[in-house]
C-alpha positions as CSV (number, residue, x, y, z in Angstrom):
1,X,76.7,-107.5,297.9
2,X,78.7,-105.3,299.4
3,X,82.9,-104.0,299.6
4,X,84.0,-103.1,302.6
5,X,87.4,-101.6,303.2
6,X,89.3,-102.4,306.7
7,X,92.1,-100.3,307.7
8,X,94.6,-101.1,310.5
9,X,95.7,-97.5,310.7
10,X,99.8,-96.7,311.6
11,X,102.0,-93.9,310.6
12,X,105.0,-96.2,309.5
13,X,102.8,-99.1,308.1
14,X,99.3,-98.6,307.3
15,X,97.4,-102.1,306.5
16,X,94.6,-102.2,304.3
17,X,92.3,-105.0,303.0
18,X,89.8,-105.1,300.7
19,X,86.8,-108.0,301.2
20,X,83.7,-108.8,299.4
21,X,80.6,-110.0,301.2
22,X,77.3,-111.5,300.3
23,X,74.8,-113.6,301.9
24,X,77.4,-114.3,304.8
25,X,80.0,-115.1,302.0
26,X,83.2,-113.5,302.0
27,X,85.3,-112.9,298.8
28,X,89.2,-111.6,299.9
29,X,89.7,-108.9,297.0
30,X,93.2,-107.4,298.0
31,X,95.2,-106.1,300.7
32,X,98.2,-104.4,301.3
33,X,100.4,-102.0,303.4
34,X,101.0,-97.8,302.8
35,X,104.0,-97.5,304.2
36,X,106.1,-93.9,305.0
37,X,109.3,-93.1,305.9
38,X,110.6,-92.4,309.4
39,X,113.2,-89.0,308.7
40,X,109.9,-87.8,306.2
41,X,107.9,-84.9,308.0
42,X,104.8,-85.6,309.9
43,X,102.4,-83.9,308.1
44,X,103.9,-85.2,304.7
45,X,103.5,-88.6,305.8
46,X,99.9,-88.1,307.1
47,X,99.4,-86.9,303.3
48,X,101.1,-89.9,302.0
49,X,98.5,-92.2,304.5
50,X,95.3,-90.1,303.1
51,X,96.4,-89.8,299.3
52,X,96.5,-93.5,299.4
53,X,93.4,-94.2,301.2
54,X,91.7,-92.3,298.6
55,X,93.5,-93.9,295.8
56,X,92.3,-97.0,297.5
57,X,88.9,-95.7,297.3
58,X,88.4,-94.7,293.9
59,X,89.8,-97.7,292.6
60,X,87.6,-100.1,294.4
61,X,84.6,-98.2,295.2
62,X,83.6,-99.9,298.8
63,X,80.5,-99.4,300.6
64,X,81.9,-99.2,303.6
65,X,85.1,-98.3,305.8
66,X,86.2,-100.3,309.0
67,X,89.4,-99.2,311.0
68,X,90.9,-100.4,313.9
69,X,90.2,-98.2,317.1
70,X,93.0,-97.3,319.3
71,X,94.1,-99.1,322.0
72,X,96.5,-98.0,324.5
73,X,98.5,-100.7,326.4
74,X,101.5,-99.1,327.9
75,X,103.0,-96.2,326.1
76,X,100.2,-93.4,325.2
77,X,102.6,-91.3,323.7
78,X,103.6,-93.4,321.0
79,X,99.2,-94.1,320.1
80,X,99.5,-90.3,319.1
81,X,101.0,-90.7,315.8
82,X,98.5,-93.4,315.3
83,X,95.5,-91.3,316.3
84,X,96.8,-88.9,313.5
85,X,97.0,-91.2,311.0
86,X,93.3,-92.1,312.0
87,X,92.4,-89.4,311.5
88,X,93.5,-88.7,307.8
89,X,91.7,-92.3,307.3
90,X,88.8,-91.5,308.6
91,X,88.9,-87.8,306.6
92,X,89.4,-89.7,303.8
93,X,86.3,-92.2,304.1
94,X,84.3,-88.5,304.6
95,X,85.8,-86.9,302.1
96,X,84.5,-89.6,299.5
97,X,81.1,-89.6,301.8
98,X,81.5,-93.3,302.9
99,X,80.5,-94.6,306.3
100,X,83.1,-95.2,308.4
101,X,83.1,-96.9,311.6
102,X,85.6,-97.9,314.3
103,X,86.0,-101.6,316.0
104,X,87.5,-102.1,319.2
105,X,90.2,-105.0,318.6
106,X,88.5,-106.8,321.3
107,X,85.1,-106.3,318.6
108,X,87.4,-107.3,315.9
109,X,88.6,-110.7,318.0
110,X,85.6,-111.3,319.2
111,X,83.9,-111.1,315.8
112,X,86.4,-113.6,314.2
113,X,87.2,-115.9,316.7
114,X,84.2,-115.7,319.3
115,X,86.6,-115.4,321.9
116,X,87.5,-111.2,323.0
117,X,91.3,-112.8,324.2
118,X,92.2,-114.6,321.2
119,X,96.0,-114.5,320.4
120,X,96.6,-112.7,317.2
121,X,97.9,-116.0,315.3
122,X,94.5,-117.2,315.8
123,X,92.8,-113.8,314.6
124,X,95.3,-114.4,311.6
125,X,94.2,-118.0,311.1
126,X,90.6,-117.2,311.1
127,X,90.9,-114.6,308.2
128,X,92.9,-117.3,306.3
129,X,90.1,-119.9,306.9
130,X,87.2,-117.2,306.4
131,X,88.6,-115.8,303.4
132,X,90.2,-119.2,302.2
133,X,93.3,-118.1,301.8
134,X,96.4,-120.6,301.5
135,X,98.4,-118.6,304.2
136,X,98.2,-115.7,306.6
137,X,98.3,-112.6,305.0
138,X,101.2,-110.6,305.0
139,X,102.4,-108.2,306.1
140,X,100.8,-108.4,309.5
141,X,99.3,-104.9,309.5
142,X,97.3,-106.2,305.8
143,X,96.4,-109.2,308.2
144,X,94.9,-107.4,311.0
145,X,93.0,-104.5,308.0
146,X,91.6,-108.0,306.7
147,X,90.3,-109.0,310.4
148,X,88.7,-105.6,310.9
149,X,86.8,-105.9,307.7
150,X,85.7,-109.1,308.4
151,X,84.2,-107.2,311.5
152,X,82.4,-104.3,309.6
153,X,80.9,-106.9,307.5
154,X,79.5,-108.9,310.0
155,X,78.2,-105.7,311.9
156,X,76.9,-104.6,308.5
157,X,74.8,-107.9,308.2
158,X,73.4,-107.2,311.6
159,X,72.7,-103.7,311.2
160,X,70.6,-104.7,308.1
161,X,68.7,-107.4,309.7
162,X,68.3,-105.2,312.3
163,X,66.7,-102.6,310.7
164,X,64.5,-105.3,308.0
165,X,62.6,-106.4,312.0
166,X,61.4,-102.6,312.0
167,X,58.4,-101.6,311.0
């Protein structure tokens, strides 16, 4: 069995969801949003994002962190915030010497929904059915940190199956 963490990383709105898995069975735990104020300083809400992450951590001791990767549609200026607060995440996985790793959200549809241009209601639907949930999580960012550990998992199960065929 194994916890895996999945962040959908933001400056204003962090999402976070904590899942379970074993045997291909998932187990939703608890999600969530961190969430920090627009007129606060940048680097005070970056410390906001990485104190939390951490809190997150200790409390729930996963084996594992998955986070969203970037992805730049239009405006590149506005990923660089995002990037940041990545990059606090990602410190904060090290800092409490956890693998981390990084899915695409083409990975992250692909792994929920087979299909690399599924719309996000569907991604949404699929972590309700795969976690059986009664609704879509909420709010959205929690959502999509649910989908991305969903992801990890199943790359986690591959991984280990992979490396079971050495030898």
């Amino acid at each position: 069995m194994i916890r895996i963490l999945g962040i959908d990383p933001g400056l204003a709105h962090t999402g976070w969801g904590l899942i379970e898995g074993q045997n291909n069975r998932l187990r939703h735990i608890k999600h969530g949003s961190v969430s920090t104020k627009a007129h606060t300083e940048q680097a005070e809400r970056l410390l906001t994002i990485y104190t939390e992450i951490q809190s997150l951590i200790k409390e729930f001791s996963p084996g594992f962190v998955a986070v969203e990767a970037l992805y730049f549609a239009k405006n590149r200026s506005s990923g660089i915030p995002v990037a940041e607060a990545r990059g606090v995440i990602l410190l904060a996985a090290a800092a409490s010497l956890l693998p981390a790793r990084s899915f695409t959200p083409l990975e992250i549809k692909q792994a929920l929904t087979g299909s690399g241009r599924a719309s996000k209601q569907q991604v949404q639907e699929m972590v309700r059915l795969m976690l059986g949930l009664t609704a879509i999580p909420t709010p959205d960012h929690a959502g999509d940190a649910l989908a991305a550990a969903i992801c990890g998992y199943h790359n986690y199960q591959f991984d280990r199956s992979a490396d079971r065929g050495k030898g």
